[in-house]
N, C-alpha and C positions, 0 to 999 in steps of 0.2 A: 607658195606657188604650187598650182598642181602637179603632182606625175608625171611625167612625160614616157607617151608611150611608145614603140617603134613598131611600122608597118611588117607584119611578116608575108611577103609575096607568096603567092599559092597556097597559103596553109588553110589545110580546108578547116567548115565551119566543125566538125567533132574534136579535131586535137584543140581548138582556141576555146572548145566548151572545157572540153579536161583540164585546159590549163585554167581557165578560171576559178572551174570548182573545186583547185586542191591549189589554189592560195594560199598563201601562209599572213598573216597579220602582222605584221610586225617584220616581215622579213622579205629581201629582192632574191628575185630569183633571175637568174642572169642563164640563158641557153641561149647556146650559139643555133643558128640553123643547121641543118645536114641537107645536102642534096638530095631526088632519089630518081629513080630513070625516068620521072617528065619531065625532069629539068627546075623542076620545083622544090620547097621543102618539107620537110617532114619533120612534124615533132611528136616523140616519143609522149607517153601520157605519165606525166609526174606522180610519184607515190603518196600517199596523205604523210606529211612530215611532220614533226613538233613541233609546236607555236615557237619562234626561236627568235633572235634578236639578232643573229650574223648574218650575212651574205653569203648566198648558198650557191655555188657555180653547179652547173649541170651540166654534165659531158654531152657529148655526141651520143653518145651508149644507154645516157638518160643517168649516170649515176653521178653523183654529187662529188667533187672532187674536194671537198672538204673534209680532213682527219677526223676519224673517228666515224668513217662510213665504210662497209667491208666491200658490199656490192650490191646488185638489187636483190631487193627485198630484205635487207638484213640492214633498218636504219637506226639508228639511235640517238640519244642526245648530245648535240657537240661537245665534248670536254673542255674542259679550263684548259687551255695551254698551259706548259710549263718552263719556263717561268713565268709569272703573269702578276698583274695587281693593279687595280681600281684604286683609285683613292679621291674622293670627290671634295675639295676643300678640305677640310680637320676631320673628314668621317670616311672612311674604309668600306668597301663593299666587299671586295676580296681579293683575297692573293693566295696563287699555290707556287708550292716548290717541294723540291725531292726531299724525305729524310732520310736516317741512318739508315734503312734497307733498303733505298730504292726506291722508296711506294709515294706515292705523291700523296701530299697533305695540304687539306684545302682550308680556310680560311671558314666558310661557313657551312664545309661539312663536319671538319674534324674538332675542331675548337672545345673542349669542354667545359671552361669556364663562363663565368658570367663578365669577369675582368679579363682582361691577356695582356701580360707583359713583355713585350716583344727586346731581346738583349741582342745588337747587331755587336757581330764580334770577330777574333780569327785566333788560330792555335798560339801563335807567335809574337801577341800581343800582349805586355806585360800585365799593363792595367787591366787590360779585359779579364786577364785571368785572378787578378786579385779583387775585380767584382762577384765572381762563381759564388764567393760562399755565401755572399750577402743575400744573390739571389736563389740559392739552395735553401738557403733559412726564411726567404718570402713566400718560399714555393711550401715548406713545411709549414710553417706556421698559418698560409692562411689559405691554403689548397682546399681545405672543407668549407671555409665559407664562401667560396667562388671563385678565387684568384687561377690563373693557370699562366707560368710562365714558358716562354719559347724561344729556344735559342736558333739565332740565325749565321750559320758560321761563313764567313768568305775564304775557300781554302784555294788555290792552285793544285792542278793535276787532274786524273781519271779521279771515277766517282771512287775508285777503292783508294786512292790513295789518298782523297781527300775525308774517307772513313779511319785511313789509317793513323791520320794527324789527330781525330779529334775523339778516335776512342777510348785514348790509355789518359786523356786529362779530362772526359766522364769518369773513369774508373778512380783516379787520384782524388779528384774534389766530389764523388758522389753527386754528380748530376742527375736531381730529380727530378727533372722534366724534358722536355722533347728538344731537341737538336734538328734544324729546319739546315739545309745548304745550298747558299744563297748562288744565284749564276754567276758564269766565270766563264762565259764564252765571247765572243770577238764583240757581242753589245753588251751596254750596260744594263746588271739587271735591273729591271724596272721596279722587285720592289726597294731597292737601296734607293733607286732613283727615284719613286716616290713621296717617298718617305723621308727625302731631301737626308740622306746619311752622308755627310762630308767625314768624318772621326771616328772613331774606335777605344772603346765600348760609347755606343750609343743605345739608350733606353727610351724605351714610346709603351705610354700607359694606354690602354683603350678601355671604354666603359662597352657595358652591355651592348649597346647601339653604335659600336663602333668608331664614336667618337676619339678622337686624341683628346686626353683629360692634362695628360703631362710626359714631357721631353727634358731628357738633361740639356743641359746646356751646351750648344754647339761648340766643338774643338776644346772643350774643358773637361774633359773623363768623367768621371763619376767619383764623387769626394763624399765624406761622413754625412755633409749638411745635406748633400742631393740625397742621400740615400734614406737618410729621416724625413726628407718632404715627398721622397715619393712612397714610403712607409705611410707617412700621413692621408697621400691621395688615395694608397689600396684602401684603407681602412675606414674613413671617407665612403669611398665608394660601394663599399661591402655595407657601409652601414652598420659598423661598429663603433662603440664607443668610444670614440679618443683618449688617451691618459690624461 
């Protein structure tokens, strides 16, 4: 169906040129009217913005009231929210979440591998922690042909206290890759919730394209046979010789 547009009363024909000509593609632009002393409105003239994909509210003031906008003239591109995660059928577009410093790490910016092995987990959890080594020795042994594993912890408390649970058991089992912490606020986070995580340790193999290639088995941990089939899918997938 087409667009539907709504009449702006009094707005002369130059604000309805500016607003045409700084369109966005792909994106709605939602301004409220403002009054001005003929009892008419007035609309500010829209900044040229980046071809974007969200819904962009624009004040009375003309400035955008969507994060990651300081004020006018000072626009940039909207950030990921955090915590956030796409997941379209079995293929991932992206997800970010906080790591150990604070710094948000994003799915298709920070990613170094060509595989990602994603390990949902938490300090407190027995199995989980007697998965560490297996995936400390997936992460060595096959980190130079592609592989990068990521751990996703689910902890309770401030974000220091939730550094404070999961530092000293990196330091115990030598955890050689990144530590992601997954949300724990009044919603569920979405990417547990995407990624349909019901149990603990739960493992999700992704190829290059972000595909899910392979998932342990729901509400069954992770046991010796998973751990050689999903040895089999990195290896597989890296395009290494099987034994």
């Amino acid at each position: 169906a087409p667009a539907s547009t709504t009449s702006l009363p009094n707005a002369d024909k130059i604000a309805r040129d500016n607003l045409a000509s700084n369109s966005i593609p792909g994106a709605i632009l939602s301004i409220p009217p403002r009054g001005n002393d003929q009892g008419g409105y007035s609309l500010p003239a829209p900044p040229s913005l980046p071809q974007i994909g969200n819904v962009i509210s624009i004040n009375s003031a003309g400035v955008p009231n969507q994060a990651g906008f300081s004020g006018v003239g000072n626009y940039s591109a909207l950030p990921t929210p955090v915590p956030s995660c796409v997941l379209v059928g079995q293929k991932l577009d992206n997800f970010s979440l906080y790591d150990m410093n604070g710094q948000v790490w994003e799915y298709k910016k920070n990613k170094t591998g060509r595989m990602v092995l994603l390990d949902f987990w938490f300090s407190s959890c027995g199995p989980c922690l007697q998965s560490i080594p297996h995936l400390v020795e997936l992460q060595r042994r096959y980190k130079n042909f592609g592989l990068e594993v990521v751990g996703v912890a689910y902890e309770k408390g401030t974000p220091e206290e939730k550094v404070a649970k999961v530092r000293p058991i990196r330091a115990r089992y030598h955890m050689n890759y990144t530590t992601l912490f997954g949300g724990s606020g009044p919603e569920p986070c979405p990417v547990r919730t995407q990624f349909d995580v019901t149990s603990f340790p739960s493992l999700v193999l992704l190829d290059e394209e972000g595909n899910i290639v392979w998932k342990n088995q729901k509400d069954e941990g992770v046991d010796q046979r998973q751990l050689a089939e999903l040895e089999l899918e990195v290896r597989r997938g890296l395009g290494i010789r099987t034994r």
